[in-house]
C-alpha distance (Angstrom), angle and dihedral (degrees) to the residues before:
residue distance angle dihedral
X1 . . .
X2 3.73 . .
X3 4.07 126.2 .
X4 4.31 86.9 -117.4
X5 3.64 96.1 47.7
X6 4.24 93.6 46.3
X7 3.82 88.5 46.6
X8 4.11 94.3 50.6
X9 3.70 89.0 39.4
X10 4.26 86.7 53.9
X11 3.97 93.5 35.9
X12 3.70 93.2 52.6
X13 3.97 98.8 36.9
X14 3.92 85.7 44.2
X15 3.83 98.7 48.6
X16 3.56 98.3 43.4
X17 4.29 119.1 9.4
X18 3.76 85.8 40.5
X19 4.43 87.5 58.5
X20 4.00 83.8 43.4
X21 3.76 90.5 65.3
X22 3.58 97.3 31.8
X23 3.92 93.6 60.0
X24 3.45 98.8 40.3
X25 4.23 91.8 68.4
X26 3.91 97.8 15.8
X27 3.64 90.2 103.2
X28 3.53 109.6 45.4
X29 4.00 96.8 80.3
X30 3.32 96.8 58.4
X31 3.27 100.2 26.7
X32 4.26 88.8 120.4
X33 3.84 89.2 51.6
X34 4.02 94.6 54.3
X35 4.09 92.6 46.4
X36 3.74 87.9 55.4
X37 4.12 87.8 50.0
X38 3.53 84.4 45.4
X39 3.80 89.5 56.9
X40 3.23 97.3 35.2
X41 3.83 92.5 66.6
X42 3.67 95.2 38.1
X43 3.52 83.2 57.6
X44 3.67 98.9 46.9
X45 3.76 94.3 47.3
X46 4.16 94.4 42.9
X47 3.86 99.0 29.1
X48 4.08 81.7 -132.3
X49 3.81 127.9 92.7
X50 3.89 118.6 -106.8
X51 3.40 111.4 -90.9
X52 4.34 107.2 -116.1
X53 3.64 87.6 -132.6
X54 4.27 81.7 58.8
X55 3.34 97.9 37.6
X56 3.91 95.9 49.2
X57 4.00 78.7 54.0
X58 3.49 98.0 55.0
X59 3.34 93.3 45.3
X60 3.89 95.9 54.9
X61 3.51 86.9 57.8
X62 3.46 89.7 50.9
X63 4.10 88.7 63.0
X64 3.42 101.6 27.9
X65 3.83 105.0 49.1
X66 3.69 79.2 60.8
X67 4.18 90.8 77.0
X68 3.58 93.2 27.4
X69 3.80 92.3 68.4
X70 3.55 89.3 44.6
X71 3.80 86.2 66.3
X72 3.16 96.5 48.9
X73 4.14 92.5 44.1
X74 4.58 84.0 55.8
X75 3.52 86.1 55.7
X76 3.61 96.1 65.1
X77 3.50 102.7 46.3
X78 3.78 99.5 91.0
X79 3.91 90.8 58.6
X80 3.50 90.2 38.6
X81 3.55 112.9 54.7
X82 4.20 88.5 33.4
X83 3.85 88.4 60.6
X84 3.68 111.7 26.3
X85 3.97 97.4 28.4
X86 3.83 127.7 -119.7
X87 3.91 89.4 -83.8
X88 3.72 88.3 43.5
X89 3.68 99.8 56.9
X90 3.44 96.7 45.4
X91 4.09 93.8 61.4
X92 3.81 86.5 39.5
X93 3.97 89.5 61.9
X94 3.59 91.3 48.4
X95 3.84 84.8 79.6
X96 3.99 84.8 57.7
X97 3.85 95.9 54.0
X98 3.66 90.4 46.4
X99 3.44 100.5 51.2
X100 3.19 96.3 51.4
X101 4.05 96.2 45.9
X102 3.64 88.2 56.6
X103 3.83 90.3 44.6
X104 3.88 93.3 52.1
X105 3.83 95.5 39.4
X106 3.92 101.3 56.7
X107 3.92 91.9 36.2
X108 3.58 97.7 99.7
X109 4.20 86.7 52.6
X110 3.57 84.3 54.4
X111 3.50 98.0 38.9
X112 3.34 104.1 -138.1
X113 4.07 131.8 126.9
X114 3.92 95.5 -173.8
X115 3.78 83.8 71.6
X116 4.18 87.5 59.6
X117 3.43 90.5 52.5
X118 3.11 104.8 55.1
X119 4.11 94.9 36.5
X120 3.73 82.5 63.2
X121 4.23 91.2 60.5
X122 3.87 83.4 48.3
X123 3.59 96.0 54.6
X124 4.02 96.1 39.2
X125 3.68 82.1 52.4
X126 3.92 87.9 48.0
X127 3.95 87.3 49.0
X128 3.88 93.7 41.1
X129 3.68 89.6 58.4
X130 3.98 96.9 38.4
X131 3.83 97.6 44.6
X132 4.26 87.7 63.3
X133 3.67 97.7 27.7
X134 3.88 102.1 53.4
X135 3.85 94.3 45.3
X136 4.23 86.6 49.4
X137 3.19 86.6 49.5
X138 3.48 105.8 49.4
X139 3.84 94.4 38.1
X140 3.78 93.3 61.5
X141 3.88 92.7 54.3
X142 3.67 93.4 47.5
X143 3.62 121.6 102.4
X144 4.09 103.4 -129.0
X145 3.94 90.9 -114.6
X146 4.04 86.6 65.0
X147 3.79 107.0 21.2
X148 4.14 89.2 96.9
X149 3.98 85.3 58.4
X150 3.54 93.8 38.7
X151 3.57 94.4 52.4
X152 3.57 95.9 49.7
X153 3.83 94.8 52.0
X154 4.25 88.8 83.9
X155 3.33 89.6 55.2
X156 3.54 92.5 46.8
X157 3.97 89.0 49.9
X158 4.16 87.9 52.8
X159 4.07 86.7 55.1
X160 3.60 86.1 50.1
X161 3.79 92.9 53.3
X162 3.81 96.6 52.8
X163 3.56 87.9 59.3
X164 3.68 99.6 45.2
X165 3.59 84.3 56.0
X166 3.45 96.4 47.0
X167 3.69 95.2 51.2
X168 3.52 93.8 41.6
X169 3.70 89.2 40.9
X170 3.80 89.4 65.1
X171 3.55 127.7 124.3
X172 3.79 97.8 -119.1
X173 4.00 87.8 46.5
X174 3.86 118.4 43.3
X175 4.13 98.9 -47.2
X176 4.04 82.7 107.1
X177 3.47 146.3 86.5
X178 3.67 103.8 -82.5
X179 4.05 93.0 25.1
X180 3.64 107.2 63.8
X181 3.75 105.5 70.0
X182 3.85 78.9 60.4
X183 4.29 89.1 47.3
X184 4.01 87.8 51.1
X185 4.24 101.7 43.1
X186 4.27 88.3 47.1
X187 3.76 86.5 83.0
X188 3.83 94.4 75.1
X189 3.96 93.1 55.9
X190 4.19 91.8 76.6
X191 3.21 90.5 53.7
X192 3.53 104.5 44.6
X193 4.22 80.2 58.5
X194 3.91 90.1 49.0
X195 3.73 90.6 54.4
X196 3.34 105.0 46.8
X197 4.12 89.5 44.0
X198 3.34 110.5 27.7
X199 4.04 92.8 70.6
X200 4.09 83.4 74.7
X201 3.19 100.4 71.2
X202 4.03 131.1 66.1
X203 3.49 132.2 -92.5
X204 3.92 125.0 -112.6
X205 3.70 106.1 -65.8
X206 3.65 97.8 -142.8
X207 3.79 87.9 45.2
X208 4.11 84.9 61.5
X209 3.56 102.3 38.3
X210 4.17 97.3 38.3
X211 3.77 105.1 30.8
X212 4.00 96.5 29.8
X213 3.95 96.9 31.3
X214 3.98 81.9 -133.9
X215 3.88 110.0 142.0
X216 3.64 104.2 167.6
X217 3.62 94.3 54.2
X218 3.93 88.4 45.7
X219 3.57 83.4 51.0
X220 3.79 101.2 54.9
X221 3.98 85.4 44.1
X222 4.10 93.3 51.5
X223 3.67 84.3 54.7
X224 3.74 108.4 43.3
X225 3.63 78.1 53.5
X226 4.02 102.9 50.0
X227 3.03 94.3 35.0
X228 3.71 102.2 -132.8
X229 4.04 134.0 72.3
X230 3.57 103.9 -104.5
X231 3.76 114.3 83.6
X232 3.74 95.1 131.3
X233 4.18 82.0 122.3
X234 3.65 96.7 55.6
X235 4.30 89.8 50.1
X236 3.69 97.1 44.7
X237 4.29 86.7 47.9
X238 3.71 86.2 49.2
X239 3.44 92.1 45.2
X240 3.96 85.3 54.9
X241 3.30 101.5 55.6
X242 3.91 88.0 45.2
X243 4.03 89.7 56.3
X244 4.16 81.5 51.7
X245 3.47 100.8 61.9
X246 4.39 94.7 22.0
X247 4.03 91.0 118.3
X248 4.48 97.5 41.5
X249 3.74 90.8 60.7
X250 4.07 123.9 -161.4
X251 3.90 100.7 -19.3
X252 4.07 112.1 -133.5
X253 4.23 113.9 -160.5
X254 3.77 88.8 -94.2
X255 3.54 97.6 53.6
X256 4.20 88.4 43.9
X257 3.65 88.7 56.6
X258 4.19 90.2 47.2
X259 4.01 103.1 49.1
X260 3.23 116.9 92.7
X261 3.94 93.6 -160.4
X262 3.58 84.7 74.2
X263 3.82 114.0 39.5
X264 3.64 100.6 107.1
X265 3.51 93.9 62.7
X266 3.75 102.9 43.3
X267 3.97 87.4 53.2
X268 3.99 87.2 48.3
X269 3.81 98.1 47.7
X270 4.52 86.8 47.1
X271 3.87 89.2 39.7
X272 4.39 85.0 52.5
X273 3.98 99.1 35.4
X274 3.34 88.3 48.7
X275 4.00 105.1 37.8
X276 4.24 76.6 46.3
X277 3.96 96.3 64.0
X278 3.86 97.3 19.8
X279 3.85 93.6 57.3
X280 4.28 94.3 86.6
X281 3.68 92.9 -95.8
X282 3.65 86.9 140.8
X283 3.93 94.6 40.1
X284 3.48 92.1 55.4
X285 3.85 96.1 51.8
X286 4.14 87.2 46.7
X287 3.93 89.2 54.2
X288 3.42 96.4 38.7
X289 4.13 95.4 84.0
X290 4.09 87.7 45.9
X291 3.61 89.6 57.6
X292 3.65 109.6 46.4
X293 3.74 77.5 47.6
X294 3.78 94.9 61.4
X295 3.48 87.9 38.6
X296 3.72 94.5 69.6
X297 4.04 98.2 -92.3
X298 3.65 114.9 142.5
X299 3.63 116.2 -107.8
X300 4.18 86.2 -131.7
X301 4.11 86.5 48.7
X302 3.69 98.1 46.4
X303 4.15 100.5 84.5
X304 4.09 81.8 52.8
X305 3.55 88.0 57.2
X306 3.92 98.6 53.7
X307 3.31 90.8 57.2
X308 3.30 97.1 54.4
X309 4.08 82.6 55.0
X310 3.74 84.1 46.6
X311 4.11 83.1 58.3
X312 3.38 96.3 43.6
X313 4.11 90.3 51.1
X314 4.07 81.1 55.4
X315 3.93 96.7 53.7
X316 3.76 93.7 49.2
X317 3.60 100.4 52.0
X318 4.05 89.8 37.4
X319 3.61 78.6 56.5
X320 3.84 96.8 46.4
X321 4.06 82.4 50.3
X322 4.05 87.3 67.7
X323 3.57 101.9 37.6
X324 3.57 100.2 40.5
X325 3.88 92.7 93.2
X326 3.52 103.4 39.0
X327 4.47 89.7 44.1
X328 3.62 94.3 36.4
X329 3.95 123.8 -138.9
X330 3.68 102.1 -88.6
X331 4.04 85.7 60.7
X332 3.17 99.9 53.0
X333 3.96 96.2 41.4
X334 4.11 79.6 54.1
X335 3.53 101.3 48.9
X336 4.15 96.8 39.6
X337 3.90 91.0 57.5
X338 3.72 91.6 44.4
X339 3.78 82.2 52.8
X340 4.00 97.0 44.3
X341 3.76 91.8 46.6
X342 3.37 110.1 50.1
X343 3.76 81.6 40.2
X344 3.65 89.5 64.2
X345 3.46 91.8 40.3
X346 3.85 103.5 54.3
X347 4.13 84.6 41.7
X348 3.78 97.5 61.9
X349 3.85 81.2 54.8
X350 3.87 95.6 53.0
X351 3.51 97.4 44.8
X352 3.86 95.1 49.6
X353 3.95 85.0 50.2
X354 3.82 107.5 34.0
X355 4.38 89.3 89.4
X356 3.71 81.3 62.4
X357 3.60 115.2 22.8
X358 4.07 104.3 47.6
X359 3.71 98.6 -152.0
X360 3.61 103.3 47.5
X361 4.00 78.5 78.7
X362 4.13 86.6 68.5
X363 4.01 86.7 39.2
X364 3.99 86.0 56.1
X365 4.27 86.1 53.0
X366 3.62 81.2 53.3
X367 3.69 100.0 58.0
X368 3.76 99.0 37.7
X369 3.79 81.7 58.5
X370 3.92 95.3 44.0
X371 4.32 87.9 50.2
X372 3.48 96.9 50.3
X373 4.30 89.1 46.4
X374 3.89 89.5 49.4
X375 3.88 97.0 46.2
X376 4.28 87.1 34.4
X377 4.19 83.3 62.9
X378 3.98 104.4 35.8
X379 3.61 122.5 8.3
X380 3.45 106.8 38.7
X381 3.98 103.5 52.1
X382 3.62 103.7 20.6
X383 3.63 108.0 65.6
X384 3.95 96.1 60.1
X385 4.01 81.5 48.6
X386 3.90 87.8 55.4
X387 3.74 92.2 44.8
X388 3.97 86.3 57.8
X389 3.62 94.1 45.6
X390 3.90 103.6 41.4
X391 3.79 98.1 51.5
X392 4.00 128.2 65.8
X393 3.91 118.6 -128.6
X394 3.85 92.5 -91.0
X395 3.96 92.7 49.5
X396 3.57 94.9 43.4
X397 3.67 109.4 79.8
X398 3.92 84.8 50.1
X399 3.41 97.1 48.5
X400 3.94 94.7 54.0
X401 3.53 89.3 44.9
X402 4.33 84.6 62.0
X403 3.34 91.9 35.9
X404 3.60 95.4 54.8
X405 3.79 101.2 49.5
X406 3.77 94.0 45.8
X407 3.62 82.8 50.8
X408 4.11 95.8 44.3
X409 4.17 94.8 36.2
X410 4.05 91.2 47.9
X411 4.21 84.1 52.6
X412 3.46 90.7 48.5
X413 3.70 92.1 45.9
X414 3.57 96.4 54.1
X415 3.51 95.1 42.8
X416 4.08 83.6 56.9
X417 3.60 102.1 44.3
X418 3.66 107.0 33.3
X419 3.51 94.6 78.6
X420 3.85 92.5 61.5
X421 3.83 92.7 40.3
X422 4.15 89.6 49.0
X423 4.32 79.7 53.3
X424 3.47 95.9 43.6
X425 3.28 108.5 40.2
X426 3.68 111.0 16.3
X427 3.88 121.8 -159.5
X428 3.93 88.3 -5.2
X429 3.63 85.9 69.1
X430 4.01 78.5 87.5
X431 4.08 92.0 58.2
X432 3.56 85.8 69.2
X433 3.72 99.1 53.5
X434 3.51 84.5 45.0
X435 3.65 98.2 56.0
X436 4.03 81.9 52.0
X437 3.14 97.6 51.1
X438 3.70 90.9 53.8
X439 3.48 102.0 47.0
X440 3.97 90.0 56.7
X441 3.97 92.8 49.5
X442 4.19 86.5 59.5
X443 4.02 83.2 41.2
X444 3.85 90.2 63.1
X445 4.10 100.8 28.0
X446 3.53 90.2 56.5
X447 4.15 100.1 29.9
X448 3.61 116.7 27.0
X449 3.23 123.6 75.1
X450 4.12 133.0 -142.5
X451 4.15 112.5 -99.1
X452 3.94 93.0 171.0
X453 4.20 94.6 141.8
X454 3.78 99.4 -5.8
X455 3.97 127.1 131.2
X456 3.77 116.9 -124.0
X457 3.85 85.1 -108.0
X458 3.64 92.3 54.4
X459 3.66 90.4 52.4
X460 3.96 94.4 47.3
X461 3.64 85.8 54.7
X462 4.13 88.6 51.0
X463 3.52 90.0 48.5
X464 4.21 97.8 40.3
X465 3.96 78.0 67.1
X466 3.13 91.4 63.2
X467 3.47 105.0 42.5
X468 3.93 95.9 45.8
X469 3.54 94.6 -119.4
X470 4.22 132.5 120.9
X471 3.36 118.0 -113.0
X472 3.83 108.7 -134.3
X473 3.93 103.2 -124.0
X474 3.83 123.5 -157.1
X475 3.87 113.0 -135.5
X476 3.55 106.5 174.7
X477 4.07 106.0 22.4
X478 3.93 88.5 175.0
X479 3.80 89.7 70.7
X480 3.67 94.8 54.0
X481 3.74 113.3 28.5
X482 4.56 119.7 43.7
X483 3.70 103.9 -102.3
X484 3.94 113.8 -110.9
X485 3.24 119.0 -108.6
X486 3.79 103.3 -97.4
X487 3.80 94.2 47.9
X488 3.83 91.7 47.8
X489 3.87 85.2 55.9
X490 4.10 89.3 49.3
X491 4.23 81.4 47.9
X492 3.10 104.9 57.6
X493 3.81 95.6 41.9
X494 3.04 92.0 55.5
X495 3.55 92.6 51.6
X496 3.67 99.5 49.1
């Protein structure tokens, strides 16, 4: 691990993942203080209240535009990242994230809530964008010894924003009525730091050498991020997996869904996006408060207490950053749904007992803790890491841009239906999940493979297998790709 690659790793996860998380629970705290604004305003443009049918309207926009703009954000990835670079893209949506925080933080001077609304589309679209491009990114400049740890550290960075907002979301902070215009503009500050820093450092090496056929540049970037002169591996590997895929060109999302050579891993990355979001991640953060409750928890204690989840969510996948490489992906994919299912499992028990049993209240705690541990260490961070690691650099952009809209349109999906399911069915509402949950752990035990310490060629070749297609193999690279410069010097030495 070299000092350049650490500090574009943080600058990256910090000016983008880190707004992810923050936006996704920066409005729940004072969520009672912005419905009164929201009245307010109705009020003194109408001269009548808001109607609660309105307001409850207004304010499920408020949550759900959130997701829906991170739809939209996936679906420009591809087009993106192609034309402007990974590096590129990510100081382009900068102007997103700032726009909006400036938007959201002078609204109440303005006094208007239509301008929160649709701030919250231009920050899911600034999350939509960041949560594929920052893990591309970083998974091209890692070294394949460290790209599992690497790849985790944005999701570690989105854990870290859910509890920056919930701390800073507190009552005594800026969760109150004169705070949380504050709470809602902070979001532009990380990425005013990403885009005046982030222009330092180089672009994705593959990116220049594969996409913009530039290998000196690529070169200079390979070695600013080793650390050290000889990279003549790393080229002639990239050069590889260039010869591979030489005659299927830049793949678009139609012609990703078409190949056969690569069917296997678009039906992993859907089956993981999807078992990621669809799992009751969400459900078990909108029970959580109801159950401490029950449990005994004061009402005026209980927003202390989900941050100290929040905290807990940042341990485990902190944790998941340093055992990543030594576990490997698959295991920890394995173990986390174990973990979230029988979670689920054992909870719709407890909460059908805990009127009549008194501790199955604390043994509700106890799963809501063990959930958010299991998904912390598996289902959260790896799948983006397996998206890096099971496509080649002209599948790649693609294959984010699917993996990002399962993973944005299954969010938004729960956030819709849940309610209804938590009315209709109660406590079993966590059955479901559970039978999710499972039927993505046999996905992966049976499917995906291990890619601990493997090149993105040795993968292909994994997943070729599996697919029932040859692999085209590169023999002599020297005849069809110009040598770089250090092995031309070894060359001709060894000619003379």
């Amino acid at each position: 691990m070299t000092l350049s690659l650490a500090l574009v790793a943080l600058i990256s996860a910090f000016g983008s993942s880190f707004q992810y998380g923050y936006n996704v629970s920066v409005i729940n705290s004072p969520a009672p203080y912005m419905q009164d604004f929201y009245n307010k305003t109705y009020l003194g443009r109408t001269g009548v209240p808001m109607d609660s049918g309105f307001q409850t309207l207004l304010w499920s926009l408020t949550v759900s535009m959130f997701p829906l703009g991170g739809l939209f954000g996936s679906l420009m990835v591809w087009p993106m990242v192609n034309n402007c670079g990974r590096k590129g893209t990510l100081l382009i949506n900068n102007l997103f994230s700032i726009a909006a925080a400036v938007l959201m933080g002078t609204s109440e001077l303005a006094k208007t809530f239509e301008v929160i609304i649709l701030s919250r589309v231009v920050m899911g679209i600034f999350a939509g964008l960041a949560s594929n491009v920052v893990p591309m990114f970083l998974g091209e400049m890692s070294p394949k010894n460290l790209r599992g740890a690497i790849g985790v550290v944005p999701q570690l960075f989105i854990t870290i924003g859910i509890l920056s907002a919930q701390i800073l979301g507190l009552n005594s902070i800026l969760g109150n009525a004169e705070g949380w215009p504050v709470l809602l503009g902070l979001t532009g500050i990380p990425s005013m730091i990403q885009l005046l820093t982030l222009p330092f450092f180089p672009e994705s090496p593959r990116y220049l050498l594969l996409q913009k056929g530039n290998e000196e540049q690529a070169r200079r970037a390979l070695q600013r991020l080793r650390g050290c002169e000889d990279v003549d591996d790393e080229i002639q590997e990239m050069y590889q997996e260039d010869r591979s895929e030489k005659e299927e060109g830049q793949f678009s999302v139609l012609s990703l869904f078409t190949y056969r050579g690569l069917r296997w891993q678009l039906i992993s990355i859907i089956v993981m996006m999807g078992g990621q979001q669809l799992s009751g991640v969400n459900g078990v953060f909108y029970y959580a408060d109801r159950i401490f409750e029950s449990a005994g928890v004061p009402s005026n204690s209980i927003q202390y207490v989900t941050v100290s989840i929040g905290a807990i969510n940042v341990i485990m996948t902190g944790l998941a950053v340093l055992i990543v490489e030594s576990l490997g992906r698959r295991i920890l994919l394995l173990a986390g749904f174990v973990l979230c299912s029988a979670s689920c499992a054992i909870l719709t028990l407890a909460l059908n007992l805990q009127t009549t049993i008194s501790w199955m209240s604390y043994l509700s705690i106890v799963c809501v803790i063990a959930y958010i541990i299991g998904h912390a260490i598996g289902p959260s961070p790896i799948p983006a890491v397996m998206i890096t690691e099971m496509f080649l650099q002209s599948s790649r952009p693609a294959a984010f841009m699917v993996g990002g809209s399962v993973h944005w349109l299954s969010n938004f999906t729960v956030g819709l239906v849940f309610l209804y399911m938590e009315a209709g069915l109660g406590p079993y509402s966590f059955l479901i999940f559970c039978a999710i949950c499972v039927g993505t752990l046999l996905y992966i035990f049976f499917v995906v493979p291990e890619t601990k310490n493997k090149t993105f060629m040795e993968i292909n070749r994994i997943m070729a297998k599996r697919n029932k297609v040859e692999v085209q193999e590169s023999k002599e690279l020297k005849d069809s790709y110009p040598l770089g410069r250090q092995e031309e010097k070894k060359w001709l030495s060894s000619s003379e």
